[in-house]
TIMIRO-991271 format. One line per field, with one value per residue (C-alpha): residue in one letter; x, y, z. Coordinates in pm, whole numbers. Example, Ala and Ser with C-alpha at 12.3 -4.5 7.8 and 13.67 -1.06 7.14 Angstrom:
% residues 2
res	a / s
px	1230 / 1367
py	-450 / -106
pz	780 / 714
END
This chain:
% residues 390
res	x / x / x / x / x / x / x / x / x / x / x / x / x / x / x / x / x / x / x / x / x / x / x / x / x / x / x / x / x / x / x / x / x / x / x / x / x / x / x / x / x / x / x / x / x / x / x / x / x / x / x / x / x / x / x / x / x / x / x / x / x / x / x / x / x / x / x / x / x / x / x / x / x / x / x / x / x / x / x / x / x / x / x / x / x / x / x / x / x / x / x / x / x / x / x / x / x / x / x / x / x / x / x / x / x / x / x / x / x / x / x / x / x / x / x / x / x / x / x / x / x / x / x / x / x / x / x / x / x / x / x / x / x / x / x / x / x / x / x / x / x / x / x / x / x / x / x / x / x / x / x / x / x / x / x / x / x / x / x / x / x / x / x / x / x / x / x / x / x / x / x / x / x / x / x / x / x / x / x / x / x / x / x / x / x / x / x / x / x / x / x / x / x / x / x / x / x / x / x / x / x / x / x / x / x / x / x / x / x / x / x / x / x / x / x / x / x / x / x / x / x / x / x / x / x / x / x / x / x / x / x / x / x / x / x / x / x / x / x / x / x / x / x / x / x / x / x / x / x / x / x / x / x / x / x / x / x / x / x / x / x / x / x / x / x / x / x / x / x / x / x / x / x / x / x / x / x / x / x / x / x / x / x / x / x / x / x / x / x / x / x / x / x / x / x / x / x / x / x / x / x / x / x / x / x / x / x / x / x / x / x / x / x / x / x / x / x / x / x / x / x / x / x / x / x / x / x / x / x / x / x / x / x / x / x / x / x / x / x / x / x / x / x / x / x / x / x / x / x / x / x / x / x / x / x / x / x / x / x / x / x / x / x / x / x / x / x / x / x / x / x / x / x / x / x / x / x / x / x / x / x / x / x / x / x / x / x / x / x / x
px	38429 / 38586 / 38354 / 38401 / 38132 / 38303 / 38362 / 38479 / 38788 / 38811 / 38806 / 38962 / 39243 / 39064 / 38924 / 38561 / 38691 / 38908 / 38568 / 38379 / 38639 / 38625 / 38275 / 38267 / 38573 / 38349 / 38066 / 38230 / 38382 / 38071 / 37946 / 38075 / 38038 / 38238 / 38510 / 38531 / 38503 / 38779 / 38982 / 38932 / 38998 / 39274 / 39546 / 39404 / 39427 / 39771 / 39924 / 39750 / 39912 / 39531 / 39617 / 39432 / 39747 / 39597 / 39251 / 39372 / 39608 / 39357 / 39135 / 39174 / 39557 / 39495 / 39237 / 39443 / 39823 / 40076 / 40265 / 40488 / 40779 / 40937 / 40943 / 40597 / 40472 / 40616 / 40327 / 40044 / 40299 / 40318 / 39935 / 39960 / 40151 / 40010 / 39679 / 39937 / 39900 / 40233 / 40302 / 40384 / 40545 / 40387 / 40633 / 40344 / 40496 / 40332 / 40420 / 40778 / 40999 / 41347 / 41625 / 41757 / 41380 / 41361 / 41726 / 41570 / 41270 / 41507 / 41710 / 41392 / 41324 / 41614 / 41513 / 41219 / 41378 / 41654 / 41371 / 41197 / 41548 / 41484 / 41196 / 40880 / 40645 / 40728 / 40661 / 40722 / 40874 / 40641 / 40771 / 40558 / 40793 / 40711 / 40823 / 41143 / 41114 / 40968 / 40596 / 40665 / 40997 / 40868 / 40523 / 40759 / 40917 / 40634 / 40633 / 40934 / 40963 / 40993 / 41331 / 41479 / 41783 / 42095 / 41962 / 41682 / 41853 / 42109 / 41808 / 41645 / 41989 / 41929 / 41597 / 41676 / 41960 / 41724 / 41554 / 41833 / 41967 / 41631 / 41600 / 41914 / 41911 / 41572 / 41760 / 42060 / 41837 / 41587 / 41276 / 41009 / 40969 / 40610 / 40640 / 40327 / 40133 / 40067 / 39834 / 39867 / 40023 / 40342 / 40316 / 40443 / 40787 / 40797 / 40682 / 41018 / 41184 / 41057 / 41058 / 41461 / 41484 / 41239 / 41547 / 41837 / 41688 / 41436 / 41637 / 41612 / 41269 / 41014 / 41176 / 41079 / 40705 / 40516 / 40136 / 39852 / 39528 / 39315 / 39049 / 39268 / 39178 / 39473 / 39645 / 39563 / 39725 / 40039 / 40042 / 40016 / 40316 / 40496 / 40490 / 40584 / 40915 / 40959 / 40974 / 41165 / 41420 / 41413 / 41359 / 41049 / 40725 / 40568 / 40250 / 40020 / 39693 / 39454 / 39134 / 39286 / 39260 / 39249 / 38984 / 38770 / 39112 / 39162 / 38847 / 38873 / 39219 / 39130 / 38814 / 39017 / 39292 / 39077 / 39257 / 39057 / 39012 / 39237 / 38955 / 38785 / 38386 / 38230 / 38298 / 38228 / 38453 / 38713 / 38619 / 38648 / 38998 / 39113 / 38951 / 39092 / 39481 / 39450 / 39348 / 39620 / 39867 / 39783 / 39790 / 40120 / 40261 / 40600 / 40666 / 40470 / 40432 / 40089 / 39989 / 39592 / 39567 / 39186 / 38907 / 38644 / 38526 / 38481 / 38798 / 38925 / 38720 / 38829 / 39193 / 39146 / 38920 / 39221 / 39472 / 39281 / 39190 / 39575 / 39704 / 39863 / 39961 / 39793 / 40072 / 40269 / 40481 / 40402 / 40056 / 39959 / 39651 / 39649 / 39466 / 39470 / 39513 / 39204 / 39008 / 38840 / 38960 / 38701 / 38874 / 39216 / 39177 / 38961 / 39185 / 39465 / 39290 / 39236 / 39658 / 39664 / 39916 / 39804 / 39948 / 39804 / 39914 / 40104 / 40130 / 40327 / 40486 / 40474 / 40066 / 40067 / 40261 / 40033 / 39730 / 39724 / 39707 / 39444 / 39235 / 39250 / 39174 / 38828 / 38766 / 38773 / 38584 / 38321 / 38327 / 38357 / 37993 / 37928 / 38267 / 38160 / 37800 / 37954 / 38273 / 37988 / 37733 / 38020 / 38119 / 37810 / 37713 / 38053 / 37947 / 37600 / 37800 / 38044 / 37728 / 37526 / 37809 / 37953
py	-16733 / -16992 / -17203 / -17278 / -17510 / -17847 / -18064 / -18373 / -18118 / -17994 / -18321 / -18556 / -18585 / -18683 / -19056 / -19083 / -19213 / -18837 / -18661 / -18823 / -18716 / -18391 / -18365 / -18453 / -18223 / -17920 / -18035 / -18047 / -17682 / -17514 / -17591 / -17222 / -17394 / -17678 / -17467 / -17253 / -17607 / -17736 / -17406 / -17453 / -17799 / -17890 / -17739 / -17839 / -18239 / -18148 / -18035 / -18354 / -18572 / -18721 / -18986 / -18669 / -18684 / -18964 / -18852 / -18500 / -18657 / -18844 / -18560 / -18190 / -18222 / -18487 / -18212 / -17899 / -17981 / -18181 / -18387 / -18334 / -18329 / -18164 / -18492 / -18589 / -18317 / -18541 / -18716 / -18429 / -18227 / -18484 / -18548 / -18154 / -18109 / -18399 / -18130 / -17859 / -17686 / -17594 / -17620 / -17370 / -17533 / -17352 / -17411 / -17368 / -17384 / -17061 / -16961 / -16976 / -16707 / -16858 / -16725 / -17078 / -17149 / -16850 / -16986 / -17325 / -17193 / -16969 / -17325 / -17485 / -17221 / -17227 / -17621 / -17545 / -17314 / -17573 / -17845 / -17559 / -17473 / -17622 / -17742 / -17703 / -17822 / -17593 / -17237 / -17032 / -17021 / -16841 / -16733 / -16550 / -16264 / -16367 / -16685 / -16583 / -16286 / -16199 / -16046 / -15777 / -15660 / -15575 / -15426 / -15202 / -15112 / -15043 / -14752 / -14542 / -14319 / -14582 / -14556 / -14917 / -15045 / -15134 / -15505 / -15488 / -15339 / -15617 / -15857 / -15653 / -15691 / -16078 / -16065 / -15845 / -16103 / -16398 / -16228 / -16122 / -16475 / -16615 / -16368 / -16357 / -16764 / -16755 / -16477 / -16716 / -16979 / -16796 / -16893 / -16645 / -16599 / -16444 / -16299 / -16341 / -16054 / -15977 / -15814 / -15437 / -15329 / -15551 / -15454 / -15089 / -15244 / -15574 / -15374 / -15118 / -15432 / -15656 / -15279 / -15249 / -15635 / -15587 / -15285 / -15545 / -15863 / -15729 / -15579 / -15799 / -16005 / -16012 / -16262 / -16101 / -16048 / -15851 / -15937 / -15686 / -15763 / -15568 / -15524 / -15280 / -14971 / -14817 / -15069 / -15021 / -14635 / -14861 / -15011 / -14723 / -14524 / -14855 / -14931 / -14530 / -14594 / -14893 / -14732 / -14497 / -14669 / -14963 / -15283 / -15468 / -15510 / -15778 / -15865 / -16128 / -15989 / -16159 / -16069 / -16119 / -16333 / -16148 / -15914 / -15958 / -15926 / -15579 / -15459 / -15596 / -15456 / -15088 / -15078 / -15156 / -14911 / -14660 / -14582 / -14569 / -14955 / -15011 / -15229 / -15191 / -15082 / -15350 / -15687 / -15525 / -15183 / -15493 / -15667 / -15293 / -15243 / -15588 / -15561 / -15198 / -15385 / -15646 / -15395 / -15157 / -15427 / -15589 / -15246 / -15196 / -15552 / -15406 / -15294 / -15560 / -15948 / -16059 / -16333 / -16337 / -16496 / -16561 / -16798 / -16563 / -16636 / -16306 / -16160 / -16489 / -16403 / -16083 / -16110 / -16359 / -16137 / -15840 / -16083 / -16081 / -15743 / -15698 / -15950 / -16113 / -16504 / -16739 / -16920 / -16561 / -16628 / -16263 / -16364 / -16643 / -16772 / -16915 / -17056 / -17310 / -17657 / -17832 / -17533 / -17431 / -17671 / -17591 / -17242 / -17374 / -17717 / -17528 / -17278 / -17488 / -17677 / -17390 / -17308 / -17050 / -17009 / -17168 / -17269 / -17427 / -17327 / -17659 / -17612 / -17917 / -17926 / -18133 / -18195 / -18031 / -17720 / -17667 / -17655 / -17275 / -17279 / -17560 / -17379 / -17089 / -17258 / -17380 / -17035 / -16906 / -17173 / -17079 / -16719 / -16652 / -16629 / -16892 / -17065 / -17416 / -17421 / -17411 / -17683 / -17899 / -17787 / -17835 / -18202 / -18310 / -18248 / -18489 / -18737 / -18774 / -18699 / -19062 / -19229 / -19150 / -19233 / -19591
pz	-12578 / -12370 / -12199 / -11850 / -11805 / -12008 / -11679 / -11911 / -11953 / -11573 / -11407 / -11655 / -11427 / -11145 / -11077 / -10955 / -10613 / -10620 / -10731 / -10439 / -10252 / -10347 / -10313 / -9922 / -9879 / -10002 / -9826 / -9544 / -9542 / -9655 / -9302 / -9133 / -8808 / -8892 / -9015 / -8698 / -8522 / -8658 / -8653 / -8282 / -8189 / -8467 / -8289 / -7923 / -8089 / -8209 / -7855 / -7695 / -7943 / -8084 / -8377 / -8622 / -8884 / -9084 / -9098 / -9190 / -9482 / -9648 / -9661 / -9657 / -9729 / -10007 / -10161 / -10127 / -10103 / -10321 / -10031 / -9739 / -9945 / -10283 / -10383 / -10252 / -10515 / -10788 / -10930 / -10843 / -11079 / -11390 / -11363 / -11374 / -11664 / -11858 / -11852 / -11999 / -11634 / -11494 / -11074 / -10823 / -10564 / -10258 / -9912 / -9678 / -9346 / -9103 / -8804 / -8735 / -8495 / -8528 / -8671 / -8740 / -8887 / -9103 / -9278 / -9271 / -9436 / -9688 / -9797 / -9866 / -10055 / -10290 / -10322 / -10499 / -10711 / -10810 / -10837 / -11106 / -11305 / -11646 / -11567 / -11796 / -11574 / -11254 / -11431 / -11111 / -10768 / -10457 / -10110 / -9844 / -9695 / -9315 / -9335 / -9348 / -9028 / -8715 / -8745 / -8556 / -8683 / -9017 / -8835 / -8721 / -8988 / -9208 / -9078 / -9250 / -9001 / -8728 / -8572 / -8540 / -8256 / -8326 / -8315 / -8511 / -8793 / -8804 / -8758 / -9083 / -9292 / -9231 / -9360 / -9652 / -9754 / -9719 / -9978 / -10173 / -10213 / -10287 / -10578 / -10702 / -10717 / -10945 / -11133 / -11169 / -11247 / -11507 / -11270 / -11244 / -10837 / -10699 / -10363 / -10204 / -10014 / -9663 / -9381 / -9468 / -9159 / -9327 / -9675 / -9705 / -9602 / -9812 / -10114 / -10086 / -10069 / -10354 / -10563 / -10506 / -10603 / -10924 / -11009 / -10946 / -11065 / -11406 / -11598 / -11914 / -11838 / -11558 / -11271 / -10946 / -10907 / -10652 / -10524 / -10484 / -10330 / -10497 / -10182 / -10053 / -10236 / -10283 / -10484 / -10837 / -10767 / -10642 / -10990 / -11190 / -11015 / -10976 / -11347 / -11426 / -11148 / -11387 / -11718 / -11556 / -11421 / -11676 / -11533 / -11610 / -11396 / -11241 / -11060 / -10975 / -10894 / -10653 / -10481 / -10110 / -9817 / -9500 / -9538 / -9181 / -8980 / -9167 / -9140 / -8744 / -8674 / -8842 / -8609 / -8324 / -8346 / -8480 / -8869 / -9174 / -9297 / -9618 / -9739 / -10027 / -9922 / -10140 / -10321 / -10622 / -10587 / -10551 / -10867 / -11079 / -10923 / -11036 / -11373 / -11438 / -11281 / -11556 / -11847 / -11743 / -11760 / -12057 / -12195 / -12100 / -12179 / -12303 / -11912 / -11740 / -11723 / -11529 / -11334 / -11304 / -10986 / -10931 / -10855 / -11075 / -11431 / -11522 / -11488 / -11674 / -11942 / -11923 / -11950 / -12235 / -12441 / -12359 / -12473 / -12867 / -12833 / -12815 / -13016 / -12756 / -12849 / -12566 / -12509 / -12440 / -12144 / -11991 / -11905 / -11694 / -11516 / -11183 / -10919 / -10630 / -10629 / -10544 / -10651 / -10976 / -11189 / -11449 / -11495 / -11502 / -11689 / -11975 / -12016 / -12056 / -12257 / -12529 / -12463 / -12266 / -12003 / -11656 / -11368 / -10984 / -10682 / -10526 / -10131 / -9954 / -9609 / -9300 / -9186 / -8919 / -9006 / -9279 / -9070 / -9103 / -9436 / -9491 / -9232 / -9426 / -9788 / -9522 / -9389 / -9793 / -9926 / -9646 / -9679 / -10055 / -10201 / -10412 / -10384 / -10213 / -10417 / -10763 / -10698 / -10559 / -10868 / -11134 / -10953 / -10942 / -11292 / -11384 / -11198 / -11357 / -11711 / -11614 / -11533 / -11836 / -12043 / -11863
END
């Protein structure tokens, strides 16, 4: 069994200036009332124009994002690839209502793709569907039997050809593209979408993948039907599986309108759903290519005990590992270090259109169990390891 407790391994990349970095950073966000602080004042210090940029830069965007820039991400992708961990360039601009945004955000799009064409060390391309539309257009079209106006269908066509050329590009370009996942009341309409580009763009290997987060409880029945419509209709299936990110607004939202909550009852319900995901796919490897998107030893164990129970070479292209950059580096670093497939989650943009995001990766870090207490346990224990050994 792999062991994810060699820290030599995980943080070899990182100085000991970077781990004492990273060990205030985590500090810092396990304090809840920090994080819901900072949630709160950040973007009151952004419309007063407060000098926070270069504070922010040097800390939690140093920790959890690869530059402003493509090109920013250059060296935070060698140092990456030197470890035999591939990047994900992550465009993590939020927020946007545009049209002219949502094309701007489409182009830079393409870029990465382009930037990952050929390129060993950039596995994968990501998008996030709402980037690239207006919130409440596709909240109203979840529902199928919605009736939209004449302007909001044209509006839709625009959207459905942003996402058209960004998948036929990867397609053209033989990058593997994940399209990320959304707030439920969003989902039912990106996943028709990202199904009728799976039948165009999969036909010969996995290139367009969908994400499921497996606290909803209906989504390992999605997979099952969704990888029967495959074999069906013969194109392969994709899927990166993660645990999810915006539980407390579901649960919230479902209370408030009164519909059943499409949230899982208990963390652990959650972790047999993305267990039972990950064995059905492996099990069905011909069909499928999985990306095990998650933050949780066990499932990583898991999937690499499936992987010899099947036979399945570690350095088989149809199953990847991924997490976060900035995050878990003892699960990614170790497992790359053994050969399997791995890959981190690169998120760059302009500071201050990334505060969403980085607010976010706080609000996680704070709510997850665990999550802050082990980084800080497993950087701590290098530290004392470089010491003993100077």
């Amino acid at each position: 069994m792999i062991s994810f407790d060699n820290t030599e391994i995980a943080f070899k990349y990182k100085s000991t200036k970077d781990l004492k970095r990273a060990y205030t950073m985590f500090k810092l966000v396990g304090k809840s009332w920090l994080v819901q602080f900072g949630k709160l004042m950040v973007p009151i210090a952004f419309k007063l124009k407060l000098p926070i940029q270069g504070i922010i830069r040097a800390t939690i965007f140093k920790q959890f994002c690869g530059g402003e820039t493509i090109d920013d991400c250059d060296q935070t992708i060698q140092t990456l690839y030197d470890n035999n961990v591939g990047t994900i360039l992550d465009y993590s601009v939020e927020g946007k209502t545009e049209e002219e945004d949502f094309d701007a955000t489409r182009d830079e799009i393409l870029a990465t793709i382009e930037k990952a064409k050929g390129n060993k060390a950039i596995p994968f391309a990501v998008f996030k569907p709402t980037g690239l539309s207006r919130h409440a257009l596709l909240e109203k079209l979840n529902d199928e039997k919605a009736e939209p106006t004449v302007l909001e269908k044209a509006e839709f066509t625009r959207v459905f050809n942003r996402i058209n050329d960004i998948c036929k590009h990867a397609h053209d370009s033989n990058v593997p593209l994940f399209i990320d996942a959304e707030e439920s009341w969003y989902q039912d309409a990106l996943d028709r979408i990202v199904e009728s580009m799976m039948a165009k763009y999969n036909k010969e290997k996995c290139i367009v993948y969908n994400t499921f987060q497996m606290y909803r409880h209906d989504r390992l029945d999605y997979i099952k039907n969704a990888i029967e419509k495959a074999k069906r209709e013969g194109y392969k299936f994709g899927a990166k599986l993660v645990r999810g990110a915006y539980m407390e607004k579901e649960r919230d939202r479902a209370a408030e309108m009164g519909y059943p909550s499409p949230i899982q009852p208990d963390k652990n319900s959650t972790d047999i759903d993305f267990n039972a995901a990950t064995k059905l796919m492996v099990e069905e490897i011909e069909t499928c290519s999985l990306c095990c998107g998650t933050h949780n030893e066990d499932s990583s164990h898991l999937l690499v005990d499936l992987m010899e129970e099947f036979n399945i070479a570690k350095d088989d292209k149809r199953i990847y590992f991924a997490q976060l950059l900035g995050m878990s580096d003892h699960i990614s670093f170790n497992l790359a270090y053994h050969g399997y497939q791995v890959a981190k989650y690169v998120p760059y943009g302009p500071v201050k259109e990334v505060m969403p995001y980085l607010l976010r990766r706080a609000d996680e870090n704070t709510s997850v169990a665990g999550q802050t207490g082990r980084e800080l346990n497993l950087i701590s224990r290098e530290w004392k390891r470089r010491k003993l050994t100077k």
